[in-house]
C-alpha positions in Angstrom: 0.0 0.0 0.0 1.4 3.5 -0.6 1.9 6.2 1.6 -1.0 8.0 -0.3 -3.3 4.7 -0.1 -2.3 4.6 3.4 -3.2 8.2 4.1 -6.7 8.4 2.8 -9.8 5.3 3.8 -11.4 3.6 1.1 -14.9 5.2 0.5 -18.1 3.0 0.2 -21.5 4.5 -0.9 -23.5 3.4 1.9 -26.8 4.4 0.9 -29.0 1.5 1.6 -26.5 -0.9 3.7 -26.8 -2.5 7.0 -23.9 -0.4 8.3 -20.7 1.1 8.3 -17.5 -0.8 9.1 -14.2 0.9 9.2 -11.2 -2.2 9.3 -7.9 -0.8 10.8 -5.6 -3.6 9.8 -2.3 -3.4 8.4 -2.2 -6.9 6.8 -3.6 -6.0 3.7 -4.7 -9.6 2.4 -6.6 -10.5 5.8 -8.3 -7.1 5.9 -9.6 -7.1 2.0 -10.6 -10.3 3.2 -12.8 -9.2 5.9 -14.3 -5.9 3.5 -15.0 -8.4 0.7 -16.9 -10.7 3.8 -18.8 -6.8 5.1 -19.6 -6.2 2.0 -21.4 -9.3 0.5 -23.2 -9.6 3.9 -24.4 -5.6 2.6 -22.7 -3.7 5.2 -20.5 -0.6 3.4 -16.7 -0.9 4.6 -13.8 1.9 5.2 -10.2 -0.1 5.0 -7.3 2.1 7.2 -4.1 0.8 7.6 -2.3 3.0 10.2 -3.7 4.9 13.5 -3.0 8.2 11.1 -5.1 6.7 8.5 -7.8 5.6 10.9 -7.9 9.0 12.6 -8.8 10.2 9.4 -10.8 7.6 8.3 -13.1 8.8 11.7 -13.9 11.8 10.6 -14.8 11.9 7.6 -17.1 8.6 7.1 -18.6 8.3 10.9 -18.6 4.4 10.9 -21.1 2.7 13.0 -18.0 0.0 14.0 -14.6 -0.2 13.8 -12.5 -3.3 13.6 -9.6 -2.6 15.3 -6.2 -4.9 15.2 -3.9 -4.0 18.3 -0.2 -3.8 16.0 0.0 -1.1 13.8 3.5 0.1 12.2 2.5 3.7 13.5 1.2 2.6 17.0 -0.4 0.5 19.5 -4.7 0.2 18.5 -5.1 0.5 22.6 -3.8 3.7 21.8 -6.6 5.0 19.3 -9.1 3.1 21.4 -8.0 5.0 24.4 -8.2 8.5 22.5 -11.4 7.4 21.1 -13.5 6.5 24.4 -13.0 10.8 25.4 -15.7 11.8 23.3 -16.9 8.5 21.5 -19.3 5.7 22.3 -18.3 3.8 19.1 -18.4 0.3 18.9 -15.0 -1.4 18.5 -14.1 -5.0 17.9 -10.3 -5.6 18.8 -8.8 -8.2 16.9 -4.9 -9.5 17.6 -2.2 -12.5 16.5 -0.8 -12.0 19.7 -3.5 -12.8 22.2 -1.8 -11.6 24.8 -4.1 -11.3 28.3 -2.5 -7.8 29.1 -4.2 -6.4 25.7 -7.3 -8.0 26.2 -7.9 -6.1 29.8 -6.7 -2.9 28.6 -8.5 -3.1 25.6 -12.0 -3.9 28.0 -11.1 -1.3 30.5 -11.8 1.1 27.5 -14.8 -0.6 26.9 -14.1 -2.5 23.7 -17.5 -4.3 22.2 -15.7 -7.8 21.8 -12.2 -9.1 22.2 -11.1 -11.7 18.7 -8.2 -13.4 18.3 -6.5 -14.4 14.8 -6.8 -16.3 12.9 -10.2 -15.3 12.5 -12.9 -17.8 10.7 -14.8 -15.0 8.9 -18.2 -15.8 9.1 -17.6 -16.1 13.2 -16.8 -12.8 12.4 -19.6 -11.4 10.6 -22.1 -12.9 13.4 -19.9 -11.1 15.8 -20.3 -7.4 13.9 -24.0 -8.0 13.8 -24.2 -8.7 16.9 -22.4 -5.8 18.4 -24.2 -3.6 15.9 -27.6 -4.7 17.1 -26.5 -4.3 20.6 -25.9 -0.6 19.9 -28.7 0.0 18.2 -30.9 -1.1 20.7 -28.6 1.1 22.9 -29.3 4.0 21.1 -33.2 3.7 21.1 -33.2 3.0 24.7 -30.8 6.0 25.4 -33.4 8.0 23.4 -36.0 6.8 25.7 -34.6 7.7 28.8 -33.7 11.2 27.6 -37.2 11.9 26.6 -38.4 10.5 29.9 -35.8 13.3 31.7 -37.4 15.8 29.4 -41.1 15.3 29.7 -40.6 14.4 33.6 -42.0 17.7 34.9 -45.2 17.0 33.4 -45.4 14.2 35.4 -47.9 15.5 38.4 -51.0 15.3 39.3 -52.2 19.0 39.8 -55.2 19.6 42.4 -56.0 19.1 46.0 -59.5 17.7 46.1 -60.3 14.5 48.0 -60.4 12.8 44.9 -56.6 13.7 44.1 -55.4 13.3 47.3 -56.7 9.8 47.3 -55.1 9.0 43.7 -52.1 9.8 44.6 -51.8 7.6 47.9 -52.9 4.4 45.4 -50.1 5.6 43.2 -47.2 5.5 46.4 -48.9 2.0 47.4 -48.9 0.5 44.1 -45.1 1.6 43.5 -44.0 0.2 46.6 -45.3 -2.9 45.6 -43.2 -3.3 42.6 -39.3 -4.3 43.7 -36.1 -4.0 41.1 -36.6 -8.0 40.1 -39.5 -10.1 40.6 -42.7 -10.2 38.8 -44.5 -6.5 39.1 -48.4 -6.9 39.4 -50.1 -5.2 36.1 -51.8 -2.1 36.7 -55.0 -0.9 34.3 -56.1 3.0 34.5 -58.9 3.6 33.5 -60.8 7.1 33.0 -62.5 9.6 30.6 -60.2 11.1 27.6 -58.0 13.8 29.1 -58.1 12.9 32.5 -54.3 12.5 32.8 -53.9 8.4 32.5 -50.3 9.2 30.4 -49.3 11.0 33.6 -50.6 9.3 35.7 -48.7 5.8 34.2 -45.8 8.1 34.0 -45.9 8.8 37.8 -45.8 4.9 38.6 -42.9 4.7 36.7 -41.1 7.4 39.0 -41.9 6.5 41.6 -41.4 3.1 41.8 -37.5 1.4 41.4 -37.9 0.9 38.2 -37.5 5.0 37.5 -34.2 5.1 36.4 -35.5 2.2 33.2 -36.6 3.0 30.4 -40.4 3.9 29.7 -42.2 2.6 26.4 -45.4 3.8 25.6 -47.2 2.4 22.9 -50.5 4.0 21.7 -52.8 1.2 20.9 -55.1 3.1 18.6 -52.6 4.8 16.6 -50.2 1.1 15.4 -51.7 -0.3 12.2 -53.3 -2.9 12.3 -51.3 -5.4 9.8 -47.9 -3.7 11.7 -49.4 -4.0 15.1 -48.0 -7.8 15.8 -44.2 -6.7 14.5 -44.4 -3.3 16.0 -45.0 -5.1 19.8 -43.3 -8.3 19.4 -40.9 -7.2 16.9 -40.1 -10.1 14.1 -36.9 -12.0 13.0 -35.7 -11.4 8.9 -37.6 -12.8 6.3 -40.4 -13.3 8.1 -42.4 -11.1 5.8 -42.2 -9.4 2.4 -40.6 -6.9 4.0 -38.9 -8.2 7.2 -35.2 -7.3 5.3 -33.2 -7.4 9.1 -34.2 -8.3 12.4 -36.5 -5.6 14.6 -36.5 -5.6 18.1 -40.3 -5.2 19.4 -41.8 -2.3 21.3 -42.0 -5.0 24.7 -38.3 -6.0 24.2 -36.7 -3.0 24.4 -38.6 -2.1 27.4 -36.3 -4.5 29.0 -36.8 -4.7 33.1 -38.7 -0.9 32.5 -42.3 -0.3 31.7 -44.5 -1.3 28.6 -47.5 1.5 28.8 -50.2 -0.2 26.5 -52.8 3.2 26.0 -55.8 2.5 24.9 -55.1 -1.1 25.8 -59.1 -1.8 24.3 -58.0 -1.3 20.7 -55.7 -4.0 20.8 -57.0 -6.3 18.0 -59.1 -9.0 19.0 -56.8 -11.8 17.2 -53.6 -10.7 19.1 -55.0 -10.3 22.6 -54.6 -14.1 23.0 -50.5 -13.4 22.0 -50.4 -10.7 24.5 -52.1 -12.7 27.1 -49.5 -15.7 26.9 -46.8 -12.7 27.2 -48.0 -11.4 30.4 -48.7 -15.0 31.8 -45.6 -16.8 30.5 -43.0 -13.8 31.2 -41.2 -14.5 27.4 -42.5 -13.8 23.8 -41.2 -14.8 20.3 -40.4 -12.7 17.8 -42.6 -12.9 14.1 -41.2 -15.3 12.4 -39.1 -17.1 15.3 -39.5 -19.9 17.4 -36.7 -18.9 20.2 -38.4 -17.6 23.4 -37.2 -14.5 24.9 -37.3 -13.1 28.6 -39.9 -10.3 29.2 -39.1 -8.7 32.6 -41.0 -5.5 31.9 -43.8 -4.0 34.3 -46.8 -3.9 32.1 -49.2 -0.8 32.6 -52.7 -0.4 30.8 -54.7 2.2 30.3 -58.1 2.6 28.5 -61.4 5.3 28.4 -63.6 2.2 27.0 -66.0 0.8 29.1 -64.0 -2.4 29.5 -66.1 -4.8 31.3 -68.6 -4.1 28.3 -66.6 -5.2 25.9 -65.8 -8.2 27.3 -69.7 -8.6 27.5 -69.9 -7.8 23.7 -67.0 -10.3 22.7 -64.5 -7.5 21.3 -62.2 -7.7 24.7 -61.1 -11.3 25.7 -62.0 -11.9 29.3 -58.9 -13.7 30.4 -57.0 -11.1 29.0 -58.9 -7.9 30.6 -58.9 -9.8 34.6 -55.1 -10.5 33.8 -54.8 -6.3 32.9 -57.4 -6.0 35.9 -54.7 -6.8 39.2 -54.3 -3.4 40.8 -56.6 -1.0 38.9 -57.0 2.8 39.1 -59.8 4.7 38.0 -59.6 8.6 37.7 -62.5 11.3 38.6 -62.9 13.6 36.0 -62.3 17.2 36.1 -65.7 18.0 36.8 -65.6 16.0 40.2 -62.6 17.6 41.3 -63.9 20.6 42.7 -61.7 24.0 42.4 -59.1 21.9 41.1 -60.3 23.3 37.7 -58.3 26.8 38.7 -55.2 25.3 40.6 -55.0 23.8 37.1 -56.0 27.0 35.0 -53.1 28.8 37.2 -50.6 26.3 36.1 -51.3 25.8 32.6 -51.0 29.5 32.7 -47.4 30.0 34.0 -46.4 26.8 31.8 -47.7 28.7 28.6 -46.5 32.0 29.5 -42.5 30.3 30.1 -43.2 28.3 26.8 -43.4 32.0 24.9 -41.8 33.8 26.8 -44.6 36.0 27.9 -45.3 37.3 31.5 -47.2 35.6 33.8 -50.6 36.3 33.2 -53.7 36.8 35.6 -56.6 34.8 35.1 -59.8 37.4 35.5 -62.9 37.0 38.4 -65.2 36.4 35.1 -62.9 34.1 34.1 -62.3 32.2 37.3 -66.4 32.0 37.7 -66.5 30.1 34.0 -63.9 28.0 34.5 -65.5 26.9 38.4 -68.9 26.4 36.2 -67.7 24.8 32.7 -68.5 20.9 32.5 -65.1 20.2 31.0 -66.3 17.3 28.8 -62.8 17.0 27.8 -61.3 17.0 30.9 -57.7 18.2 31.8 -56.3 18.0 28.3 -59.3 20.3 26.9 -58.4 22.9 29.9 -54.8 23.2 28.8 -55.9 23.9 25.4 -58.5 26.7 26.3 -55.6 28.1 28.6 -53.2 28.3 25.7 -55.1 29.8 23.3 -56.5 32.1 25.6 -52.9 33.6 26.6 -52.0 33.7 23.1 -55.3 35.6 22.1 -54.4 37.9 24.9 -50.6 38.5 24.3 -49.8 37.8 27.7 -52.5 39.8 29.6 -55.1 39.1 31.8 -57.0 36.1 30.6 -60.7 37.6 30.7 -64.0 35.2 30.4 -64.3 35.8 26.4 -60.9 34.9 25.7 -61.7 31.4 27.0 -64.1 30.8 24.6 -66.2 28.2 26.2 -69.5 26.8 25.0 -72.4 27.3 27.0 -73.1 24.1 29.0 -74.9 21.2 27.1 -78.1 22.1 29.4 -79.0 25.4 27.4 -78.3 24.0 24.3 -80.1 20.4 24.7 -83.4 22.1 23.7 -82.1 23.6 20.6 -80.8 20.4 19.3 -84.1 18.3 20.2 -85.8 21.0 17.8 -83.2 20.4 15.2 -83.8 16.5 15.4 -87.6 17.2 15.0 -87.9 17.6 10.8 -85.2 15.1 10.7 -85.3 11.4 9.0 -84.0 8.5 11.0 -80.7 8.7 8.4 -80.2 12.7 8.9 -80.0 12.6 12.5 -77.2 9.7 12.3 -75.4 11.7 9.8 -76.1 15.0 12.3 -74.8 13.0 14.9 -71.9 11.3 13.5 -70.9 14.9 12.1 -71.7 16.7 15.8 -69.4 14.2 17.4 -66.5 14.6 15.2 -66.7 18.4 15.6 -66.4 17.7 18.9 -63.6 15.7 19.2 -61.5 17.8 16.4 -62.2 15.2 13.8 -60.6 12.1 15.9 -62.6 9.3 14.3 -61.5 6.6 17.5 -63.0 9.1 19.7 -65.7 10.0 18.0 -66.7 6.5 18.0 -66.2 6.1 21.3 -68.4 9.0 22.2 -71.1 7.8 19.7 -70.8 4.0 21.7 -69.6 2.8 18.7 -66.3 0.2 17.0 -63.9 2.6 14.9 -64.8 -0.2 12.1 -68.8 0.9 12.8 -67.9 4.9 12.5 -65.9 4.3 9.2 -69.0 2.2 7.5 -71.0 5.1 8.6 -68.9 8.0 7.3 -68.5 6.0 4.2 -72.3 5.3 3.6 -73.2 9.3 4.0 -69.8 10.7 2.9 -68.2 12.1 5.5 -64.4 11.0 5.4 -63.3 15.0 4.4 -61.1 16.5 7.3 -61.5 13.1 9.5 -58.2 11.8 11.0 -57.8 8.6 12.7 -56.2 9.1 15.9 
C-alpha cells in the first residue's frame, strides 16, 4: 500500500447498507478479506491501515463499528481506542495475533464491544459485527428513551388538591411500593374519561417506583396499524415477511426490566390479545417469524377510556386477558368531580404557557375564574390546557378575561335547541347529524368520535362511508 493509499480510507456509498464498518488492519490480504466478507453480507466498509489513517478515516465517514487490530506500524490500536472512548461511544471489535491477556484487559477497560483473536474464521466474524451492531442500536433507542423520559418528567404530576386527588395519589405511592427492582410487578389498568391525565398518571408509577431510572415505552394502541401491530409489539426475526429485510427488536423487548405502557389497551385487536395474554402469563414472547423464546421482565401498565367490562360482554375484549390487565386497577375522577381543582389547574397551565413563549405571567380574570369553576369540562384536563393556551395567546400575555376562554355554554342550554333540530329530521339525517356533531367535537378524531357515539372505529368508518363524510376526519 502507498503512503497516499495509506493516508486516505477507502470510500463505500453506503446508501441503503446495513452499516458502516471501518477495518484498521495493516495486513492487507486479511483485511480485504474481511471488507469483501462486510460487504457481501451488505454492510459498506472503510479499509485504514495506520492509526494516522484511521484517525482520518473517523472523521470523515462516521462508521457505526470499527474493527480494530492491536499492532499497527505507527502505534499500539489501545492507543486509538483510548483517544477514542474521550468523546466517542463507538463500537470497536479488537482483533490481535498475539492474544496476549494484558491487551485484552486494557482493551476492556476502555470498553471495547468484543475481544477476537486471529486467525479469524470469517463468518464467526460477521455474526460477531451483527451482533455488536444490534446491541448498539438497541442502545441507542433505549438511550433515546430515557432522555425523553428526563425531558417530559415535569409533566409528570398530578395538579389539584381535592379529596379525589389526594386519594389517587396515595394508590399511586402503594402500588409503587409494591413493585421491587426483580420479581414479577403486578399489572396495573387505569382507566378514565379522555384527558383525564392516564399518560401522567402511568408516568408517575414509573417514577416512583425502582424501576425509574429504566426506560419507559409507551405504545398508543389506537394509533399502530393494524397489519404492523403484531411486528411493531413483538418485533419479528428477517424474512419473516415481504418486507422483514433485518431483524426488529419489538416495542415490549426494548422495554427491558422498565415499563410497557399499553394506551388505549381496548383497541388491541381481538386476534392478538390471545398473544399478549401468553406474554403477560408466560413472562417471554417470540419474535414474528421465530421460534426462540425470549425473557420479558418488563412492568406492564394499561390504560383505557372504554367501558372495558362491556366489551368483554360484547366479545371485542377477551375476558382472560382484561382480569389479567385488571390486578391493581386505578380509576380517575374527572375534572368536573374535582372541585376548584379546575383553577389550581387554569393557574398552572398558565405559567407553563407564558414560560413556553416567553410572555409574562398572566392573571386569570374573576369572570374568568367563575367560567372555568362552572364549565363541565367534557374534555377533561387535556381540553383545559388547550382553552388556557389559546386564551394567553389571544391575549398576548395579559389578563386572561371570560371571552378569551371561549367556552361553549353548557350542554343544558343548548339540549333544547338540538331536540328541535332533530324534529324535521329522517332516521338517516340525525345519524349523519350526529356522526358529524361528534367529530366536531372531538377535532375530527374518528376513534374518539366512536367512542363517544358508543360505537367500534370499524362501525364509524361504515357510517362516514355510507353518508360521505371521510373529508377532514383523521384517525387518531
Amino acid at each position: 500500500m502507498t503512503q497516499t493509499d495509506d493516508a486516505h480510507a477507502r470510500h463505500r456509498d453506503v446508501s441503503g447498507t446495513r452499516g458502516r464498518v471501518l477495518v484498521v488492519d495493516d495486513e492487507m490480504l486479511f483485511a480485504k478479506a474481511v471488507v469483501r466478507r462486510l460487504e457481501r453480507a451488505g454492510f459498506a466498509c472503510s479499509q485504514a491501515a495506520t492509526l494516522a489513517a484511521a484517525r482520518a478515516a473517523l472523521g470523515s465517514d462516521e462508521p457505526e463499528l470499527m474493527l480494530l487490530d492491536m499492532r499497527l506500524p505507527d502505534g499500539s490500536g489501545l492507543d486509538l481506542l483510548r483517544d477514542l472512548r474521550r468523546d466517542s461511544s463507538l463500537p470497536v471489535i479488537v482483533m490481535t495475533a498475539y492474544g496476549e491477556v494484558e491487551d485484552a484487559v486494557q482493551a476492556m477497560k476502555f470498553a471495547a464491544s468484543d475481544y477476537l483473536k486471529k486467525p479469524l474464521d470469517l463468518d464467526e466474524l460477521l455474526l460477531n459485527v451483527e451482533k455488536v451492531l444490534h446491541a448498539s442500536e438497541l442502545d441507542r433507542r433505549l438511550e433515546y428513551s430515557r432522555t425523553r423520559e428526563h425531558v417530559r418528567a415535569g409533566a409528570s404530576e398530578l395538579i389539584g388538591d381535592s379529596p379525589a386527588l389526594v386519594a389517587l395519589r396515595e394508590q399511586i405511592a402503594r402500588m409503587a411500593g409494591l413493585v421491587s427492582g426483580e420479581g414479577v410487578p403486578p399489572t396495573v389498568l387505569i382507566t378514565g374519561e379522555t384527558g383525564t391525565g392516564k399518560d401522567v398518571t402511568a408516568r408517575l408509577l414509573h417514577q416512583s417506583s425502582p424501576r425509574a431510572t429504566r426506560p419507559f415505552v409507551h405504545v398508543d394502541c389506537a394509533a399502530l396499524p393494524k397489519d404492523l401491530f403484531e411486528s411493531e409489539l413483538f418485533g419479528h426475526v428477517k424474512g419473516a415477511f415481504t418486507h422483514a429485510l433485518t431483524d426488529r427488536t419489538g416495542l415490549i423487548e426494548a422495554a427491558e426490566d422498565g415499563v410497557v405502557f399499553l394506551d388505549e389497551i381496548a383497541e388491541i385487536p381481538l386476534e392478538l390479545q390471545a398473544k399478549l395474554l401468553a406474554v403477560l402469563e408466560r413472562r417471554s414472547l417470540r419474535r414474528v417469524g421465530s421460534s426462540q423464546e425470549r425473557r420479558v421482565s418488563a412492568w406492564f401498565i394499561a390504560a383505557t377510556n372504554r367501558d372495558v367490562e362491556a366489551m368483554v360482554d360484547e366479545g371485542s375484549l377477551r375476558s382472560d386477558l382484561y382480569f389479567r390487565l385488571n390486578v391493581l386497577t386505578l380509576a380517575l375522577p374527572p375534572l368536573r368531580e374535582r372541585g376548584d381543582d379546575a383553577l389550581l389547574l387554569a393557574a398552572h397551565f398558565a405559567r407553563e404557557v407564558a414560560r413556553r413563549y416567553g410572555l409574562a405571567e398572566p392573571e386569570i380574570g374573576a369572570d374568568a375564574r367563575r367560567a372555568i369553576g362552572a364549565y363541565p369540562w367534557p374534555g377533561n384536563v387535556r381540553e383545559l390546557s388547550h382553552v388556557i393556551e389559546r386564551a394567553l395567546l389571544l391575549c398576548g400575555g395579559g389578563a386572561i378575561d371570560a371571552s378569551a376562554l371561549g367556552l361553549r355554554a353548557p350542554e343544558a342550554t343548548t339540549a333544547a335547541a338540538d331536540l328541535a333540530a332533530l324534529d324535521d329530521m329522517t332516521l338517516e339525517e340525525i345519524e349523519q347529524f350526529m356522526i358529524r356533531r361528534a367529530l366536531a367535537r372531538c377535532d375530527e378524531n374518528v376513534s374518539e368520535a366512536a367512542r363517544r357515539l358508543g360505537i367500534t372505529r370499524m362501525a364509524m368508518r361504515y357510517r362516514m362511508q355510507k353518508y360521505g363524510i371521510a373529508a377532514g376526519a383523521r384517525e387518531a
